[in-house]
N, C-alpha and C positions, 0 to 999 in steps of 0.2 A: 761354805766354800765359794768364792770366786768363779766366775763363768770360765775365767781364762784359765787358772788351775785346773778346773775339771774336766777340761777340753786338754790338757797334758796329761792326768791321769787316766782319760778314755783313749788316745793316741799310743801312751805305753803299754795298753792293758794285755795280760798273756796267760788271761782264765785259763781257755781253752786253744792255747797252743797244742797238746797233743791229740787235740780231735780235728784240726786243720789241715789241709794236705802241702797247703803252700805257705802255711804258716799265717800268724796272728798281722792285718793291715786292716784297724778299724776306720772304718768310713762313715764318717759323718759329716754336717754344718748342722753348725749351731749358733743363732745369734740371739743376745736376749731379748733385741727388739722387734724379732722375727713375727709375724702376723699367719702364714699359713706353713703348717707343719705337715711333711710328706711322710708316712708311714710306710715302708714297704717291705722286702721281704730280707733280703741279703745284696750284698755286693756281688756279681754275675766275676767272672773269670776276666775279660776286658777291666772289668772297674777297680777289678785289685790288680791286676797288671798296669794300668796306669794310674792308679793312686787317686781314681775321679769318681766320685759314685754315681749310678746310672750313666755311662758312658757309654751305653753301646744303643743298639738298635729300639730295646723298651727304654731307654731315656728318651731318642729322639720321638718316640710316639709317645710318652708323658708328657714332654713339654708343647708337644703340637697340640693335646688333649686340655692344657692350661692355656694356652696361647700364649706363651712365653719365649725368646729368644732363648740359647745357650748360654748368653752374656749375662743374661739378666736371670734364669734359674740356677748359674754358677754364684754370682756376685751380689744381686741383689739382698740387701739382712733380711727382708721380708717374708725369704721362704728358709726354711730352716728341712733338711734331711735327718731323720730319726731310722735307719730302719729296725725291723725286731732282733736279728742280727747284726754286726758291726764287721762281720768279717767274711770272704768266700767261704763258704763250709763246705765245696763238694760236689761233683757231680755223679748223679747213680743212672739208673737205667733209663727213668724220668725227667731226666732233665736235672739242675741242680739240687741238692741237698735241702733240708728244713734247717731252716735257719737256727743257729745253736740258742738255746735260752739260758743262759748266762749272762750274756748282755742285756736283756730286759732287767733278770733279777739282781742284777750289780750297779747299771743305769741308768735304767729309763727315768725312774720316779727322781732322781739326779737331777737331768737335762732338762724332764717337763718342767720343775719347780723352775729353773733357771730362766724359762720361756713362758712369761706372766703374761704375753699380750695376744698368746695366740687365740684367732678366732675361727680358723676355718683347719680342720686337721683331716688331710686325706684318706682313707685308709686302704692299701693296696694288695688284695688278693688274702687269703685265708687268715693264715698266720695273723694278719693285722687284725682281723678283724674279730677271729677267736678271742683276743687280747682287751681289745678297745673298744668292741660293739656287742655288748651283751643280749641284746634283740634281735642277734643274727645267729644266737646259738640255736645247733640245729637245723640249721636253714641251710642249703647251697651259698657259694656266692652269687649263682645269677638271683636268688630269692633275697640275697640281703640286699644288692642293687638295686634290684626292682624297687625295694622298699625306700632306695635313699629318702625319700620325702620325711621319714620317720625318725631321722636324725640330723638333717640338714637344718640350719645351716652351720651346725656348730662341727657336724660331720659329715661326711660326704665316705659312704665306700664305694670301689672300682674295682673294674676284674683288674688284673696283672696286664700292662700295658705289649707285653714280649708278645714277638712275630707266630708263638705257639699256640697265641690265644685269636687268630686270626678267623678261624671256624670260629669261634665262639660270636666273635663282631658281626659276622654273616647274618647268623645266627638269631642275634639280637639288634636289629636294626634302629628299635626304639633308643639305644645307648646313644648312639650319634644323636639321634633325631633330638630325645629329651633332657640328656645327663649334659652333655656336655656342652649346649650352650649355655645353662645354668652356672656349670665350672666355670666356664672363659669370664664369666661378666663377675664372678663373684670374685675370681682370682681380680681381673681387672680393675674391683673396686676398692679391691684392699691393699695394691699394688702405687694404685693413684694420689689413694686419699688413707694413709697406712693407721689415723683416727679416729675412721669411722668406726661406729660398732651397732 
């Protein structure tokens, strides 16, 4: 199937219309000539109300984390958005819902086959990383971070960029200090030079 068919069947898609509260508005970008792929959790209440994914407060502290404009993490084909959910699922006592797994097991394996060039894949906060980084099972996420070295550069995991993991950042100062000028220069070079490998 065609990237651009699959990207109308992932758009219509309505698995799990009755486990939605606001109803089925799957968020994705996908390009095939996409180089770093963002793995995250779900669409936040702002991002399905305006049809944007990561649109709110942990967008703009993702893309300050990559060093990227908004122009250029919206626009640019180089970075492509996946997350393990496609849809808002919900908020409970903690803060939003687990993102529903349907969309993995209906899509994922889909869109990656469609995104042949990706060389750097994010992975952002649990969910991704139960899925994608099987050397973090068991582990915390600050313990699969810590470890980024052990999967870079093909992977990179992160805590959850939202204003709730703000203690956490305190917390861990090494993050700033070690991970993320690593990110800025590796998004940078894949950004620049979208060949290298």
């Amino acid at each position: 199937m065609n990237l651009k068919k699959l990207l109308k069947e992932v758009a219509a898609c309505e698995i799990c219309r009755d486990h939605l509260p606001l109803g089925p508005r799957p968020l994705v970008k996908i390009d095939g000539s996409a180089r770093i792929l963002i793995i995250g959790q779900a669409p936040g209440r702002k991002a399905h109300e305006s049809g944007v994914p990561w649109n709110d407060p942990s967008g703009d502290r993702l893309r300050d984390w990559l060093g990227v404009s908004r122009e250029v993490f919206y626009d640019d084909p180089a970075i492509a958005l996946m997350p393990m959910g496609f849809c808002f699922p919900g908020t409970g006592s903690g803060g939003d819902l687990a993102p529903r797994p349907e969309c993995r097991e209906a899509w994922h394996e889909q869109l990656l086959s469609a995104m042949p060039s990706i060389e750097l894949t994010l992975l952002i906060g649990r969910y991704a990383l139960d899925a994608y980084l099987p050397e973090a099972a068991g582990r915390s996420v600050t313990a699969a971070v810590e470890g980024w070295r052990e999967s870079f550069p093909r992977r990179l995991p992160l805590p959850h960029p939202s204003p709730r993991n703000n203690r956490w950042l305190k917390r861990n100062p090494w993050f700033e200090r070690e991970v993320l000028p690593v990110l800025r220069t590796t998004v940078e070079r894949l950004m620049t030079n979208p060949l290298a490998h």
